[in-house]
C-alpha atoms as one frame of an Amber mdcrd trajectory, in Angstrom:
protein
   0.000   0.000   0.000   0.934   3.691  -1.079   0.179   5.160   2.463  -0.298
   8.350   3.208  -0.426   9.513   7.283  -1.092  12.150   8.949   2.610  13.429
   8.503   3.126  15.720   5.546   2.734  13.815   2.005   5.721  12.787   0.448
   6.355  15.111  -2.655   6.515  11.856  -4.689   3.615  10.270  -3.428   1.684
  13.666  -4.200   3.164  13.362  -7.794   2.173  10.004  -8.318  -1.427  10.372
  -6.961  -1.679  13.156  -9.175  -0.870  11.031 -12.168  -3.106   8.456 -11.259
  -5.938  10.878 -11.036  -5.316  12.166 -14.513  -5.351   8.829 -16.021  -8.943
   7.826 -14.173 -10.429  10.760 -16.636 -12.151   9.433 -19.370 -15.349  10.587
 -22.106 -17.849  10.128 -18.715 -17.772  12.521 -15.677 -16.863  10.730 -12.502
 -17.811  12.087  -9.105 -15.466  12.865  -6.269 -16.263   9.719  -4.348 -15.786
   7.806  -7.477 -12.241   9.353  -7.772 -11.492   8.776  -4.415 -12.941   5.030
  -3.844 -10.777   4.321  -7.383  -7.373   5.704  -5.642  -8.244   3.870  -2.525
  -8.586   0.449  -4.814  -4.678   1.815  -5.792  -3.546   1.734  -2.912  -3.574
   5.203  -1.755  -4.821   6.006   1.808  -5.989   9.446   1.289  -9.075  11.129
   2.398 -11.757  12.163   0.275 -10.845  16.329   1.321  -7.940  15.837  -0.057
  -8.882  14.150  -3.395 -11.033  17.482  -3.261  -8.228  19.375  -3.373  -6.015
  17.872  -5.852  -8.758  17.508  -8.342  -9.348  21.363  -8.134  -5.533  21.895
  -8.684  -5.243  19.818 -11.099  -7.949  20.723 -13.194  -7.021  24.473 -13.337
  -2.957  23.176 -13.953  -3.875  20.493 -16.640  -7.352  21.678 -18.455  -6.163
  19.667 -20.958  -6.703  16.813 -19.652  -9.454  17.251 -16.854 -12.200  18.991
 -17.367 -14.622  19.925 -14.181 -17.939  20.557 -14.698 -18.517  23.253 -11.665
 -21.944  24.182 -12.396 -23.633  22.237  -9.897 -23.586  19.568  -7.816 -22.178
  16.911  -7.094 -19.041  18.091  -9.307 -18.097  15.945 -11.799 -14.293  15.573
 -13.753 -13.968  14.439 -17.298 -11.096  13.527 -20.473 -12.064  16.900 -22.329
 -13.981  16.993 -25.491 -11.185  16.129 -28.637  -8.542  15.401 -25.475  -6.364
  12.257 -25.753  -6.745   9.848 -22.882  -3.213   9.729 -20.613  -3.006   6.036
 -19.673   0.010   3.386 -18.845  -1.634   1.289 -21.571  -0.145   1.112 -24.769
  -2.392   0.738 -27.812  -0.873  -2.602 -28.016  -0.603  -3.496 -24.513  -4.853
  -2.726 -24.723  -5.258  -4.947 -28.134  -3.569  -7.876 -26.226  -5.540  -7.689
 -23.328  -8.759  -8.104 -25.416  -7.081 -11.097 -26.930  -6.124 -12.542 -23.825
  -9.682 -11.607 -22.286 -11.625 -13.159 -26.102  -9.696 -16.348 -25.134  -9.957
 -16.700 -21.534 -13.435 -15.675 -21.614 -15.202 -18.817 -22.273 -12.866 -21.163
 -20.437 -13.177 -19.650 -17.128 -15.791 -19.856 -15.145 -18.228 -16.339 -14.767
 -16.845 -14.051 -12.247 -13.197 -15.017 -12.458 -12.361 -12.210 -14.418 -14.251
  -9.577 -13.236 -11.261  -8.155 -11.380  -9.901  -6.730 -14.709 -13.445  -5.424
 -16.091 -11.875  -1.857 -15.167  -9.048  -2.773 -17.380 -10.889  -3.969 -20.331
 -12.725  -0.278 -19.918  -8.909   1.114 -19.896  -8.108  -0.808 -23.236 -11.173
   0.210 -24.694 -10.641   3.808 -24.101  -7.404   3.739 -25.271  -8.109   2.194
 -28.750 -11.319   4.676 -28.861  -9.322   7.393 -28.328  -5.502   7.018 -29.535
  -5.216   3.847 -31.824  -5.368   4.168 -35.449  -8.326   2.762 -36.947  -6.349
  -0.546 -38.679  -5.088  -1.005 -34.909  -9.115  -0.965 -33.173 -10.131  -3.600
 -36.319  -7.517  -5.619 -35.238  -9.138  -8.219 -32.780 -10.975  -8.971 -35.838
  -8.630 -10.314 -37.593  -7.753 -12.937 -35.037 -10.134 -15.808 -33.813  -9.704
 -18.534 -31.131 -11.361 -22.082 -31.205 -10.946 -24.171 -28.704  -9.628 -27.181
 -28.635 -12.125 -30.524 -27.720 -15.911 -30.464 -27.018 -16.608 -27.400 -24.595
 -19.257 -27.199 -21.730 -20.686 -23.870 -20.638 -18.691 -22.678 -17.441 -19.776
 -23.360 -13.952 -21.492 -20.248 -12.483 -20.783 -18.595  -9.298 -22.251 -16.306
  -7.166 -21.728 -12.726  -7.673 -20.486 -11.979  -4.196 -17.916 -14.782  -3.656
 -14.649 -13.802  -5.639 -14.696 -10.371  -4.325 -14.596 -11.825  -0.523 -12.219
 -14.779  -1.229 -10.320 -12.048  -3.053 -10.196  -9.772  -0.341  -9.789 -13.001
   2.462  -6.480 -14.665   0.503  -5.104 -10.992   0.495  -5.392 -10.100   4.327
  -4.401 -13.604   4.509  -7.809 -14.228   6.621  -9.598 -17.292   7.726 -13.066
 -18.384   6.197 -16.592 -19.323   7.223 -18.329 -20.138   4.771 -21.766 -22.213
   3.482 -21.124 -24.906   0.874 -22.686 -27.937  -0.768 -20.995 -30.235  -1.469
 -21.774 -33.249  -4.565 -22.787 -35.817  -2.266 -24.607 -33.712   0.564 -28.713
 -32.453  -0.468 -28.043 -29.646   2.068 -25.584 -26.752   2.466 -23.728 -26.734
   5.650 -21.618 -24.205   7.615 -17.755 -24.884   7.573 -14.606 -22.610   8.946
 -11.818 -22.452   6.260  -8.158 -22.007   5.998  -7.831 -20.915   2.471  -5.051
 -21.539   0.417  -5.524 -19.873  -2.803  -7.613 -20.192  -5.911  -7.090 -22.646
  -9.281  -8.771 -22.020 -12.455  -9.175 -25.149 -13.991 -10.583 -25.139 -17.324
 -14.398 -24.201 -16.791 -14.239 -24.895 -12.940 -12.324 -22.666 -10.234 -11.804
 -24.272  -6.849 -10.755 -23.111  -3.402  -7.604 -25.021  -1.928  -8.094 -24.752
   1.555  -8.361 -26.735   4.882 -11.235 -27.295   7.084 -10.649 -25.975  10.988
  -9.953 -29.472  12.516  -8.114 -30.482   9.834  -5.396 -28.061   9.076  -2.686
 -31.120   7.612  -5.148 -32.186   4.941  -5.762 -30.191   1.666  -8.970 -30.402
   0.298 -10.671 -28.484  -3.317 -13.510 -26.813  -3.275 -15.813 -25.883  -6.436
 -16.268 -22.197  -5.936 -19.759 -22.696  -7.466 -20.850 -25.000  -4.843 -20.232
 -22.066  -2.210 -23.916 -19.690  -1.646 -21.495 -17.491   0.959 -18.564 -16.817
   2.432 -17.668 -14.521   5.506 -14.147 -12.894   5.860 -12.638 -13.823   9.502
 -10.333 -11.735  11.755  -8.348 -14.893  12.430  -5.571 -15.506  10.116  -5.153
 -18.688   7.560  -3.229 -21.266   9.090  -1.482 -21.163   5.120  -1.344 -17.599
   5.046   2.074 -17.754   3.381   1.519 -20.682   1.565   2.214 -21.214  -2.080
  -0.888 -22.556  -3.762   1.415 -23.898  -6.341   2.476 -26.338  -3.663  -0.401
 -27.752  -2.997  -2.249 -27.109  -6.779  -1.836 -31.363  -7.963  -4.742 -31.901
  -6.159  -6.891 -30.604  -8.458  -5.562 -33.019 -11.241  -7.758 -35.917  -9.459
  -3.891 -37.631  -8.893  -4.345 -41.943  -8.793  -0.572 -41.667  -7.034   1.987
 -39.329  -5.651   4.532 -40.901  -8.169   5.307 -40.705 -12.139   4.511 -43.462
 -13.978   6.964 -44.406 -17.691   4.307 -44.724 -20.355   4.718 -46.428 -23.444
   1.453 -45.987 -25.886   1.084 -47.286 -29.593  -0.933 -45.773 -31.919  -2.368
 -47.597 -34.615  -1.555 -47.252 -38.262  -2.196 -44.473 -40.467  -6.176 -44.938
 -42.136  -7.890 -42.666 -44.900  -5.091 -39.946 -44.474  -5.475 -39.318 -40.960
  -2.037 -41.212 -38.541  -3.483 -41.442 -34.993  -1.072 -39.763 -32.243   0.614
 -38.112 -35.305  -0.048 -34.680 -34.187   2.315 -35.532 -30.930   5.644 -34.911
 -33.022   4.629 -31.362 -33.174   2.826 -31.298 -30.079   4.436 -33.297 -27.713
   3.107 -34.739 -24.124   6.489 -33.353 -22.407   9.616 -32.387 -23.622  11.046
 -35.553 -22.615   8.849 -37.625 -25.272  10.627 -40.465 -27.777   8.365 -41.115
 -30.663   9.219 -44.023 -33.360   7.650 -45.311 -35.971   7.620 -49.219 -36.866
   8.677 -50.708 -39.562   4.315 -51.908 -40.076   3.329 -48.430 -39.901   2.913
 -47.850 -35.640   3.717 -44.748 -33.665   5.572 -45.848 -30.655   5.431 -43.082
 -27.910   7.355 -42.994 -24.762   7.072 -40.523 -21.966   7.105 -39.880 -18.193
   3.305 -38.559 -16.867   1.864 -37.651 -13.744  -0.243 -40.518 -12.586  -3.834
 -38.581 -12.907  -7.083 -39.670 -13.702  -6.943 -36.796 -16.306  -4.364 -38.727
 -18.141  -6.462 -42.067 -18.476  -9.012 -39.740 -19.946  -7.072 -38.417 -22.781
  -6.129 -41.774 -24.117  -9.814 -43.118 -23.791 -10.270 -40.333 -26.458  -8.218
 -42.339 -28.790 -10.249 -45.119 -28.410  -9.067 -48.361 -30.115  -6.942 -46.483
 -32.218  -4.673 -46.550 -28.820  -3.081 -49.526 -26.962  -1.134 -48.989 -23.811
   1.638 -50.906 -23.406   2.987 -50.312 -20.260   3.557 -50.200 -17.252   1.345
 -53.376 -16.789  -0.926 -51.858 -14.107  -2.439 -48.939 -16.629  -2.622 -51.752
 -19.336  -4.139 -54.117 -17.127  -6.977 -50.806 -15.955  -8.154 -50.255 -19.787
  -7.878 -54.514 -20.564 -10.670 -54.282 -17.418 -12.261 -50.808 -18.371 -12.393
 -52.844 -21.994 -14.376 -56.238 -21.064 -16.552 -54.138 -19.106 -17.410 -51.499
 -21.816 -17.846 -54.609 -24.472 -20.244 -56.347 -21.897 -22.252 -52.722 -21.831
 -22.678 -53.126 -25.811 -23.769 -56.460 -25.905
Protein backbone atom coordinates (compact mmCIF):
# COMPACT_ATOMS: atom_id res chain seq x y z
CA UNK A 1 0.00 0.00 0.00
CA UNK A 2 0.93 3.69 -1.08
CA UNK A 3 0.18 5.16 2.46
CA UNK A 4 -0.30 8.35 3.21
CA UNK A 5 -0.43 9.51 7.28
CA UNK A 6 -1.09 12.15 8.95
CA UNK A 7 2.61 13.43 8.50
CA UNK A 8 3.13 15.72 5.55
CA UNK A 9 2.73 13.82 2.01
CA UNK A 10 5.72 12.79 0.45
CA UNK A 11 6.36 15.11 -2.66
CA UNK A 12 6.51 11.86 -4.69
CA UNK A 13 3.62 10.27 -3.43
CA UNK A 14 1.68 13.67 -4.20
CA UNK A 15 3.16 13.36 -7.79
CA UNK A 16 2.17 10.00 -8.32
CA UNK A 17 -1.43 10.37 -6.96
CA UNK A 18 -1.68 13.16 -9.17
CA UNK A 19 -0.87 11.03 -12.17
CA UNK A 20 -3.11 8.46 -11.26
CA UNK A 21 -5.94 10.88 -11.04
CA UNK A 22 -5.32 12.17 -14.51
CA UNK A 23 -5.35 8.83 -16.02
CA UNK A 24 -8.94 7.83 -14.17
CA UNK A 25 -10.43 10.76 -16.64
CA UNK A 26 -12.15 9.43 -19.37
CA UNK A 27 -15.35 10.59 -22.11
CA UNK A 28 -17.85 10.13 -18.71
CA UNK A 29 -17.77 12.52 -15.68
CA UNK A 30 -16.86 10.73 -12.50
CA UNK A 31 -17.81 12.09 -9.11
CA UNK A 32 -15.47 12.86 -6.27
CA UNK A 33 -16.26 9.72 -4.35
CA UNK A 34 -15.79 7.81 -7.48
CA UNK A 35 -12.24 9.35 -7.77
CA UNK A 36 -11.49 8.78 -4.42
CA UNK A 37 -12.94 5.03 -3.84
CA UNK A 38 -10.78 4.32 -7.38
CA UNK A 39 -7.37 5.70 -5.64
CA UNK A 40 -8.24 3.87 -2.52
CA UNK A 41 -8.59 0.45 -4.81
CA UNK A 42 -4.68 1.82 -5.79
CA UNK A 43 -3.55 1.73 -2.91
CA UNK A 44 -3.57 5.20 -1.75
CA UNK A 45 -4.82 6.01 1.81
CA UNK A 46 -5.99 9.45 1.29
CA UNK A 47 -9.07 11.13 2.40
CA UNK A 48 -11.76 12.16 0.27
CA UNK A 49 -10.84 16.33 1.32
CA UNK A 50 -7.94 15.84 -0.06
CA UNK A 51 -8.88 14.15 -3.40
CA UNK A 52 -11.03 17.48 -3.26
CA UNK A 53 -8.23 19.38 -3.37
CA UNK A 54 -6.01 17.87 -5.85
CA UNK A 55 -8.76 17.51 -8.34
CA UNK A 56 -9.35 21.36 -8.13
CA UNK A 57 -5.53 21.89 -8.68
CA UNK A 58 -5.24 19.82 -11.10
CA UNK A 59 -7.95 20.72 -13.19
CA UNK A 60 -7.02 24.47 -13.34
CA UNK A 61 -2.96 23.18 -13.95
CA UNK A 62 -3.87 20.49 -16.64
CA UNK A 63 -7.35 21.68 -18.46
CA UNK A 64 -6.16 19.67 -20.96
CA UNK A 65 -6.70 16.81 -19.65
CA UNK A 66 -9.45 17.25 -16.85
CA UNK A 67 -12.20 18.99 -17.37
CA UNK A 68 -14.62 19.92 -14.18
CA UNK A 69 -17.94 20.56 -14.70
CA UNK A 70 -18.52 23.25 -11.67
CA UNK A 71 -21.94 24.18 -12.40
CA UNK A 72 -23.63 22.24 -9.90
CA UNK A 73 -23.59 19.57 -7.82
CA UNK A 74 -22.18 16.91 -7.09
CA UNK A 75 -19.04 18.09 -9.31
CA UNK A 76 -18.10 15.94 -11.80
CA UNK A 77 -14.29 15.57 -13.75
CA UNK A 78 -13.97 14.44 -17.30
CA UNK A 79 -11.10 13.53 -20.47
CA UNK A 80 -12.06 16.90 -22.33
CA UNK A 81 -13.98 16.99 -25.49
CA UNK A 82 -11.18 16.13 -28.64
CA UNK A 83 -8.54 15.40 -25.48
CA UNK A 84 -6.36 12.26 -25.75
CA UNK A 85 -6.75 9.85 -22.88
CA UNK A 86 -3.21 9.73 -20.61
CA UNK A 87 -3.01 6.04 -19.67
CA UNK A 88 0.01 3.39 -18.85
CA UNK A 89 -1.63 1.29 -21.57
CA UNK A 90 -0.15 1.11 -24.77
CA UNK A 91 -2.39 0.74 -27.81
CA UNK A 92 -0.87 -2.60 -28.02
CA UNK A 93 -0.60 -3.50 -24.51
CA UNK A 94 -4.85 -2.73 -24.72
CA UNK A 95 -5.26 -4.95 -28.13
CA UNK A 96 -3.57 -7.88 -26.23
CA UNK A 97 -5.54 -7.69 -23.33
CA UNK A 98 -8.76 -8.10 -25.42
CA UNK A 99 -7.08 -11.10 -26.93
CA UNK A 100 -6.12 -12.54 -23.83
CA UNK A 101 -9.68 -11.61 -22.29
CA UNK A 102 -11.62 -13.16 -26.10
CA UNK A 103 -9.70 -16.35 -25.13
CA UNK A 104 -9.96 -16.70 -21.53
CA UNK A 105 -13.44 -15.67 -21.61
CA UNK A 106 -15.20 -18.82 -22.27
CA UNK A 107 -12.87 -21.16 -20.44
CA UNK A 108 -13.18 -19.65 -17.13
CA UNK A 109 -15.79 -19.86 -15.15
CA UNK A 110 -18.23 -16.34 -14.77
CA UNK A 111 -16.85 -14.05 -12.25
CA UNK A 112 -13.20 -15.02 -12.46
CA UNK A 113 -12.36 -12.21 -14.42
CA UNK A 114 -14.25 -9.58 -13.24
CA UNK A 115 -11.26 -8.16 -11.38
CA UNK A 116 -9.90 -6.73 -14.71
CA UNK A 117 -13.45 -5.42 -16.09
CA UNK A 118 -11.87 -1.86 -15.17
CA UNK A 119 -9.05 -2.77 -17.38
CA UNK A 120 -10.89 -3.97 -20.33
CA UNK A 121 -12.73 -0.28 -19.92
CA UNK A 122 -8.91 1.11 -19.90
CA UNK A 123 -8.11 -0.81 -23.24
CA UNK A 124 -11.17 0.21 -24.69
CA UNK A 125 -10.64 3.81 -24.10
CA UNK A 126 -7.40 3.74 -25.27
CA UNK A 127 -8.11 2.19 -28.75
CA UNK A 128 -11.32 4.68 -28.86
CA UNK A 129 -9.32 7.39 -28.33
CA UNK A 130 -5.50 7.02 -29.54
CA UNK A 131 -5.22 3.85 -31.82
CA UNK A 132 -5.37 4.17 -35.45
CA UNK A 133 -8.33 2.76 -36.95
CA UNK A 134 -6.35 -0.55 -38.68
CA UNK A 135 -5.09 -1.00 -34.91
CA UNK A 136 -9.12 -0.96 -33.17
CA UNK A 137 -10.13 -3.60 -36.32
CA UNK A 138 -7.52 -5.62 -35.24
CA UNK A 139 -9.14 -8.22 -32.78
CA UNK A 140 -10.98 -8.97 -35.84
CA UNK A 141 -8.63 -10.31 -37.59
CA UNK A 142 -7.75 -12.94 -35.04
CA UNK A 143 -10.13 -15.81 -33.81
CA UNK A 144 -9.70 -18.53 -31.13
CA UNK A 145 -11.36 -22.08 -31.20
CA UNK A 146 -10.95 -24.17 -28.70
CA UNK A 147 -9.63 -27.18 -28.63
CA UNK A 148 -12.13 -30.52 -27.72
CA UNK A 149 -15.91 -30.46 -27.02
CA UNK A 150 -16.61 -27.40 -24.60
CA UNK A 151 -19.26 -27.20 -21.73
CA UNK A 152 -20.69 -23.87 -20.64
CA UNK A 153 -18.69 -22.68 -17.44
CA UNK A 154 -19.78 -23.36 -13.95
CA UNK A 155 -21.49 -20.25 -12.48
CA UNK A 156 -20.78 -18.60 -9.30
CA UNK A 157 -22.25 -16.31 -7.17
CA UNK A 158 -21.73 -12.73 -7.67
CA UNK A 159 -20.49 -11.98 -4.20
CA UNK A 160 -17.92 -14.78 -3.66
CA UNK A 161 -14.65 -13.80 -5.64
CA UNK A 162 -14.70 -10.37 -4.33
CA UNK A 163 -14.60 -11.82 -0.52
CA UNK A 164 -12.22 -14.78 -1.23
CA UNK A 165 -10.32 -12.05 -3.05
CA UNK A 166 -10.20 -9.77 -0.34
CA UNK A 167 -9.79 -13.00 2.46
CA UNK A 168 -6.48 -14.67 0.50
CA UNK A 169 -5.10 -10.99 0.49
CA UNK A 170 -5.39 -10.10 4.33
CA UNK A 171 -4.40 -13.60 4.51
CA UNK A 172 -7.81 -14.23 6.62
CA UNK A 173 -9.60 -17.29 7.73
CA UNK A 174 -13.07 -18.38 6.20
CA UNK A 175 -16.59 -19.32 7.22
CA UNK A 176 -18.33 -20.14 4.77
CA UNK A 177 -21.77 -22.21 3.48
CA UNK A 178 -21.12 -24.91 0.87
CA UNK A 179 -22.69 -27.94 -0.77
CA UNK A 180 -21.00 -30.23 -1.47
CA UNK A 181 -21.77 -33.25 -4.57
CA UNK A 182 -22.79 -35.82 -2.27
CA UNK A 183 -24.61 -33.71 0.56
CA UNK A 184 -28.71 -32.45 -0.47
CA UNK A 185 -28.04 -29.65 2.07
CA UNK A 186 -25.58 -26.75 2.47
CA UNK A 187 -23.73 -26.73 5.65
CA UNK A 188 -21.62 -24.20 7.61
CA UNK A 189 -17.75 -24.88 7.57
CA UNK A 190 -14.61 -22.61 8.95
CA UNK A 191 -11.82 -22.45 6.26
CA UNK A 192 -8.16 -22.01 6.00
CA UNK A 193 -7.83 -20.91 2.47
CA UNK A 194 -5.05 -21.54 0.42
CA UNK A 195 -5.52 -19.87 -2.80
CA UNK A 196 -7.61 -20.19 -5.91
CA UNK A 197 -7.09 -22.65 -9.28
CA UNK A 198 -8.77 -22.02 -12.45
CA UNK A 199 -9.18 -25.15 -13.99
CA UNK A 200 -10.58 -25.14 -17.32
CA UNK A 201 -14.40 -24.20 -16.79
CA UNK A 202 -14.24 -24.89 -12.94
CA UNK A 203 -12.32 -22.67 -10.23
CA UNK A 204 -11.80 -24.27 -6.85
CA UNK A 205 -10.76 -23.11 -3.40
CA UNK A 206 -7.60 -25.02 -1.93
CA UNK A 207 -8.09 -24.75 1.55
CA UNK A 208 -8.36 -26.74 4.88
CA UNK A 209 -11.23 -27.29 7.08
CA UNK A 210 -10.65 -25.97 10.99
CA UNK A 211 -9.95 -29.47 12.52
CA UNK A 212 -8.11 -30.48 9.83
CA UNK A 213 -5.40 -28.06 9.08
CA UNK A 214 -2.69 -31.12 7.61
CA UNK A 215 -5.15 -32.19 4.94
CA UNK A 216 -5.76 -30.19 1.67
CA UNK A 217 -8.97 -30.40 0.30
CA UNK A 218 -10.67 -28.48 -3.32
CA UNK A 219 -13.51 -26.81 -3.28
CA UNK A 220 -15.81 -25.88 -6.44
CA UNK A 221 -16.27 -22.20 -5.94
CA UNK A 222 -19.76 -22.70 -7.47
CA UNK A 223 -20.85 -25.00 -4.84
CA UNK A 224 -20.23 -22.07 -2.21
CA UNK A 225 -23.92 -19.69 -1.65
CA UNK A 226 -21.50 -17.49 0.96
CA UNK A 227 -18.56 -16.82 2.43
CA UNK A 228 -17.67 -14.52 5.51
CA UNK A 229 -14.15 -12.89 5.86
CA UNK A 230 -12.64 -13.82 9.50
CA UNK A 231 -10.33 -11.74 11.75
CA UNK A 232 -8.35 -14.89 12.43
CA UNK A 233 -5.57 -15.51 10.12
CA UNK A 234 -5.15 -18.69 7.56
CA UNK A 235 -3.23 -21.27 9.09
CA UNK A 236 -1.48 -21.16 5.12
CA UNK A 237 -1.34 -17.60 5.05
CA UNK A 238 2.07 -17.75 3.38
CA UNK A 239 1.52 -20.68 1.57
CA UNK A 240 2.21 -21.21 -2.08
CA UNK A 241 -0.89 -22.56 -3.76
CA UNK A 242 1.41 -23.90 -6.34
CA UNK A 243 2.48 -26.34 -3.66
CA UNK A 244 -0.40 -27.75 -3.00
CA UNK A 245 -2.25 -27.11 -6.78
CA UNK A 246 -1.84 -31.36 -7.96
CA UNK A 247 -4.74 -31.90 -6.16
CA UNK A 248 -6.89 -30.60 -8.46
CA UNK A 249 -5.56 -33.02 -11.24
CA UNK A 250 -7.76 -35.92 -9.46
CA UNK A 251 -3.89 -37.63 -8.89
CA UNK A 252 -4.35 -41.94 -8.79
CA UNK A 253 -0.57 -41.67 -7.03
CA UNK A 254 1.99 -39.33 -5.65
CA UNK A 255 4.53 -40.90 -8.17
CA UNK A 256 5.31 -40.71 -12.14
CA UNK A 257 4.51 -43.46 -13.98
CA UNK A 258 6.96 -44.41 -17.69
CA UNK A 259 4.31 -44.72 -20.35
CA UNK A 260 4.72 -46.43 -23.44
CA UNK A 261 1.45 -45.99 -25.89
CA UNK A 262 1.08 -47.29 -29.59
CA UNK A 263 -0.93 -45.77 -31.92
CA UNK A 264 -2.37 -47.60 -34.62
CA UNK A 265 -1.55 -47.25 -38.26
CA UNK A 266 -2.20 -44.47 -40.47
CA UNK A 267 -6.18 -44.94 -42.14
CA UNK A 268 -7.89 -42.67 -44.90
CA UNK A 269 -5.09 -39.95 -44.47
CA UNK A 270 -5.47 -39.32 -40.96
CA UNK A 271 -2.04 -41.21 -38.54
CA UNK A 272 -3.48 -41.44 -34.99
CA UNK A 273 -1.07 -39.76 -32.24
CA UNK A 274 0.61 -38.11 -35.30
CA UNK A 275 -0.05 -34.68 -34.19
CA UNK A 276 2.32 -35.53 -30.93
CA UNK A 277 5.64 -34.91 -33.02
CA UNK A 278 4.63 -31.36 -33.17
CA UNK A 279 2.83 -31.30 -30.08
CA UNK A 280 4.44 -33.30 -27.71
CA UNK A 281 3.11 -34.74 -24.12
CA UNK A 282 6.49 -33.35 -22.41
CA UNK A 283 9.62 -32.39 -23.62
CA UNK A 284 11.05 -35.55 -22.62
CA UNK A 285 8.85 -37.63 -25.27
CA UNK A 286 10.63 -40.46 -27.78
CA UNK A 287 8.36 -41.12 -30.66
CA UNK A 288 9.22 -44.02 -33.36
CA UNK A 289 7.65 -45.31 -35.97
CA UNK A 290 7.62 -49.22 -36.87
CA UNK A 291 8.68 -50.71 -39.56
CA UNK A 292 4.31 -51.91 -40.08
CA UNK A 293 3.33 -48.43 -39.90
CA UNK A 294 2.91 -47.85 -35.64
CA UNK A 295 3.72 -44.75 -33.66
CA UNK A 296 5.57 -45.85 -30.65
CA UNK A 297 5.43 -43.08 -27.91
CA UNK A 298 7.35 -42.99 -24.76
CA UNK A 299 7.07 -40.52 -21.97
CA UNK A 300 7.11 -39.88 -18.19
CA UNK A 301 3.31 -38.56 -16.87
CA UNK A 302 1.86 -37.65 -13.74
CA UNK A 303 -0.24 -40.52 -12.59
CA UNK A 304 -3.83 -38.58 -12.91
CA UNK A 305 -7.08 -39.67 -13.70
CA UNK A 306 -6.94 -36.80 -16.31
CA UNK A 307 -4.36 -38.73 -18.14
CA UNK A 308 -6.46 -42.07 -18.48
CA UNK A 309 -9.01 -39.74 -19.95
CA UNK A 310 -7.07 -38.42 -22.78
CA UNK A 311 -6.13 -41.77 -24.12
CA UNK A 312 -9.81 -43.12 -23.79
CA UNK A 313 -10.27 -40.33 -26.46
CA UNK A 314 -8.22 -42.34 -28.79
CA UNK A 315 -10.25 -45.12 -28.41
CA UNK A 316 -9.07 -48.36 -30.12
CA UNK A 317 -6.94 -46.48 -32.22
CA UNK A 318 -4.67 -46.55 -28.82
CA UNK A 319 -3.08 -49.53 -26.96
CA UNK A 320 -1.13 -48.99 -23.81
CA UNK A 321 1.64 -50.91 -23.41
CA UNK A 322 2.99 -50.31 -20.26
CA UNK A 323 3.56 -50.20 -17.25
CA UNK A 324 1.35 -53.38 -16.79
CA UNK A 325 -0.93 -51.86 -14.11
CA UNK A 326 -2.44 -48.94 -16.63
CA UNK A 327 -2.62 -51.75 -19.34
CA UNK A 328 -4.14 -54.12 -17.13
CA UNK A 329 -6.98 -50.81 -15.96
CA UNK A 330 -8.15 -50.25 -19.79
CA UNK A 331 -7.88 -54.51 -20.56
CA UNK A 332 -10.67 -54.28 -17.42
CA UNK A 333 -12.26 -50.81 -18.37
CA UNK A 334 -12.39 -52.84 -21.99
CA UNK A 335 -14.38 -56.24 -21.06
CA UNK A 336 -16.55 -54.14 -19.11
CA UNK A 337 -17.41 -51.50 -21.82
CA UNK A 338 -17.85 -54.61 -24.47
CA UNK A 339 -20.24 -56.35 -21.90
CA UNK A 340 -22.25 -52.72 -21.83
CA UNK A 341 -22.68 -53.13 -25.81
CA UNK A 342 -23.77 -56.46 -25.90
Amino acid sequence: MKKLNKEKTNHFDAIARGLDTISLMGPSYLQIKEIHQKLLNKGYEVSEKTVTRDLKTLSNLFPQHIFMQDESRPYGFKLPEGSKKISGMSPDEAICLQLAYQYLNPLLPNRTLEPIAPYLKEAETVLNMNASKRMRNWKKKVLTIHEGFNLQPAKIKKEIMPILHSALWNGSMIKATYKSAQSKTAKKYLLHPVGIVHRGRVSYLICSFENHIENFSYLPLHRFSSITKLTEYSAHKGKDVKEVAEIVGFPVSAKKMKVKLKFSKSSGGHAPGNHLKESPISKNQKITETNDGFLIVEDEVDDILEFRWWIRAFGDTVEVMKPKSLRKEFAEMSKRMSSQYE
